[in-house]
C-alpha positions in Angstrom: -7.4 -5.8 -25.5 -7.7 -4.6 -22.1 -6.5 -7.2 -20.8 -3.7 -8.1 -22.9 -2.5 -4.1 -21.8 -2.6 -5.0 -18.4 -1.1 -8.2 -18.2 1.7 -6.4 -20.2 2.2 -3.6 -17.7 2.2 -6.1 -14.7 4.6 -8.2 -16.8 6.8 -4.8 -16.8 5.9 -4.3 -13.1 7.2 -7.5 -12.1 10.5 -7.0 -13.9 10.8 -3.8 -12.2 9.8 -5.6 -8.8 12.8 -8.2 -9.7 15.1 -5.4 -10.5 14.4 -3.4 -7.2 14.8 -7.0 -5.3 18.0 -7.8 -6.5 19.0 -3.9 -5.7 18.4 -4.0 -2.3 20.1 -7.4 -1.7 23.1 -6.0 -3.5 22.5 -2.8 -1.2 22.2 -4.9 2.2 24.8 -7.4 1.6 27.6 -5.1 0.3 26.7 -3.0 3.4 27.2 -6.0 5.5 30.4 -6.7 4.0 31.7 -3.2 4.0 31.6 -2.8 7.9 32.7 -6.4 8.7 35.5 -6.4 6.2 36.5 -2.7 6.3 34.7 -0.7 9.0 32.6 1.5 7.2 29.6 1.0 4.4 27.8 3.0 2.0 25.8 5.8 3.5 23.0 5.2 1.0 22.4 1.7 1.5 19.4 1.8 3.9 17.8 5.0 3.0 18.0 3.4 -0.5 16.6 0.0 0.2 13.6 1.2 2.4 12.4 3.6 -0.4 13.0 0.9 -3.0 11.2 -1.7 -0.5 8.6 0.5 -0.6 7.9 0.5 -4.6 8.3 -3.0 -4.2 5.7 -3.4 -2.2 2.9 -1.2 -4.3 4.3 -2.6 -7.4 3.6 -6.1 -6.1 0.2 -5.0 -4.6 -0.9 -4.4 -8.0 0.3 -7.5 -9.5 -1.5 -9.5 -6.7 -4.9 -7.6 -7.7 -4.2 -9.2 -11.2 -4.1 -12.5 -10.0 -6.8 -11.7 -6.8 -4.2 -13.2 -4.9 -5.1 -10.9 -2.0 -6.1 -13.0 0.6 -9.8 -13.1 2.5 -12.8 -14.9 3.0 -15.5 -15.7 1.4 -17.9 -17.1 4.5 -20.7 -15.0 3.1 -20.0 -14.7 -0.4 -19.9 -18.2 -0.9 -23.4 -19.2 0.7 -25.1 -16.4 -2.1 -26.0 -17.4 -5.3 -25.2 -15.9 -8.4 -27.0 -12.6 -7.9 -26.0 -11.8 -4.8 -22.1 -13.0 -5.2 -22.5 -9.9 -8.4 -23.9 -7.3 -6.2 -21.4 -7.8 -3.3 -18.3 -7.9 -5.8 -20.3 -4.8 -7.5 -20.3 -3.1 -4.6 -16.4 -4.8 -3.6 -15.3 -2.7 -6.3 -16.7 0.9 -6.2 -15.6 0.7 -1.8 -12.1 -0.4 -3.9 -12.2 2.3 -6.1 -13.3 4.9 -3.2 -10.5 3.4 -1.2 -7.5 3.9 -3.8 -9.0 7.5 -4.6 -8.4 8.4 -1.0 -4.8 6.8 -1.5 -4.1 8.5 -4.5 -5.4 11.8 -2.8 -3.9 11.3 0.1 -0.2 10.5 -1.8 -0.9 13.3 -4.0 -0.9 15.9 -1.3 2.0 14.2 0.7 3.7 14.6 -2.6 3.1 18.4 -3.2 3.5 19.0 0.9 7.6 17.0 0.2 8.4 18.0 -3.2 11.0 20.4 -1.6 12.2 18.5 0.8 15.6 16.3 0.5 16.4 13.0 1.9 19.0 12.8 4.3 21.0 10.6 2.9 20.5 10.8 -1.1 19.8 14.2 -1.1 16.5 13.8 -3.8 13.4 15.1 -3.6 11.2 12.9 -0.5 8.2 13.7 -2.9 9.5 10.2 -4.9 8.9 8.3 -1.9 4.9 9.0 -1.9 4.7 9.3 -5.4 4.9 5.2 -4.9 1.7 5.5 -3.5 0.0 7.7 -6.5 1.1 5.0 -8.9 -0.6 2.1 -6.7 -3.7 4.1 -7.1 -3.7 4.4 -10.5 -2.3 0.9 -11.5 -4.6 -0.8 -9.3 -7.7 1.5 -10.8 -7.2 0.2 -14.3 -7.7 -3.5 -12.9 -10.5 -2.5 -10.5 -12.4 -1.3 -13.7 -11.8 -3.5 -15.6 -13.2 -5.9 -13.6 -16.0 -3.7 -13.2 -16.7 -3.6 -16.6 -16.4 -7.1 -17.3 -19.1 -7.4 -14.0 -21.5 -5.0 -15.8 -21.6 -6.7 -19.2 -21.7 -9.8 -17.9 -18.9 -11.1 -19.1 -17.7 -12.9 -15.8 -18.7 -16.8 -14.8 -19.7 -17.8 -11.5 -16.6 -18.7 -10.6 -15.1 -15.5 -10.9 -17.6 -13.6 -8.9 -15.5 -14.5 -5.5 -12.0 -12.5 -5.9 -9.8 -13.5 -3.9 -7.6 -16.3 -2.4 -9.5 -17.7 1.3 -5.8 -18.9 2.3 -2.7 -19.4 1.3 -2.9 -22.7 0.2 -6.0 -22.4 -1.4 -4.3 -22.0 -5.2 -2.4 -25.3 -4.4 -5.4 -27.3 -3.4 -3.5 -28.4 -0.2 -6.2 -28.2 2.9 -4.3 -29.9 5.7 
């Protein structure tokens, strides 16, 4: 059930990644054509695109920790055998979990230091802009205990026990 709930938000999250994508070519491009063909553009077109490139990229973070997409080695990991592949993604996960509590901390206070401040171009609130950063951490926490919890019951093959891609080609099987 877990799992079904968080394939369903990262389903949501990469419509929302979409949606932001297409925004910011709109954004770009209509800027580009506004001061070739008319000499001027929209004032909000950059400010808008970098905060929404932002979310994008947090939003997409989290739907690359589904799919351990992330990429890394695995020169140790994969000379250990089963026991030791478990206690190093054990001990993967709660560094994980220390590292997006001091993200979500760290985006909390930015948030509360901002939340009076306004943009200079859109005029909102710059406390939106770290928020993104609050939401990684607690997207991405749901997944890293998950995992967690699948590690501790022993629900997860060998197989699994390495998360993460070693290059980019790796999911194609290419090795040239």
């Amino acid at each position: 059930m877990l799992k079904k709930f968080i394939n369903g938000y990262c389903t949501v999250l990469s419509y929302l990644i979409a949606l932001a994508l297409a925004v910011m070519v709109v954004l770009v491009f209509g800027n580009v054509f506004m001061r070739y063909a008319f000499n001027s553009g929209f004032a909000v077109s950059e400010e808008l695109s970098r905060w929404l490139f932002v979310w994008l990229t947090f939003l997409g973070a989290v739907v690359a920790m589904r799919d351990n997409a992330h990429l890394g080695t695995d020169m140790l990991i994969g000379k250990l055998g089963p026991a030791g592949k478990k206690f190093c993604m054990g001990l993967s996960l709660v560094l994980i979990m220390f590292c997006l509590w001091l993200l979500f901390k760290g985006s909390y206070d930015q948030t509360l230091i901002n939340w009076d401040t306004t943009s200079a171009v859109m005029e909102v609130s710059v406390s939106y802009f770290y928020a993104s950063g609050m939401v990684f951490s607690v997207l991405a926490a749901v997944i890293v205990l998950s995992n967690l919890w699948l590690l501790l019951t022993g629900q997860l093959g060998d197989e699994q026990l390495v998360m993460m891609q070693e290059s980019e080609e790796a999911p194609h099987g290419d090795n040239h």
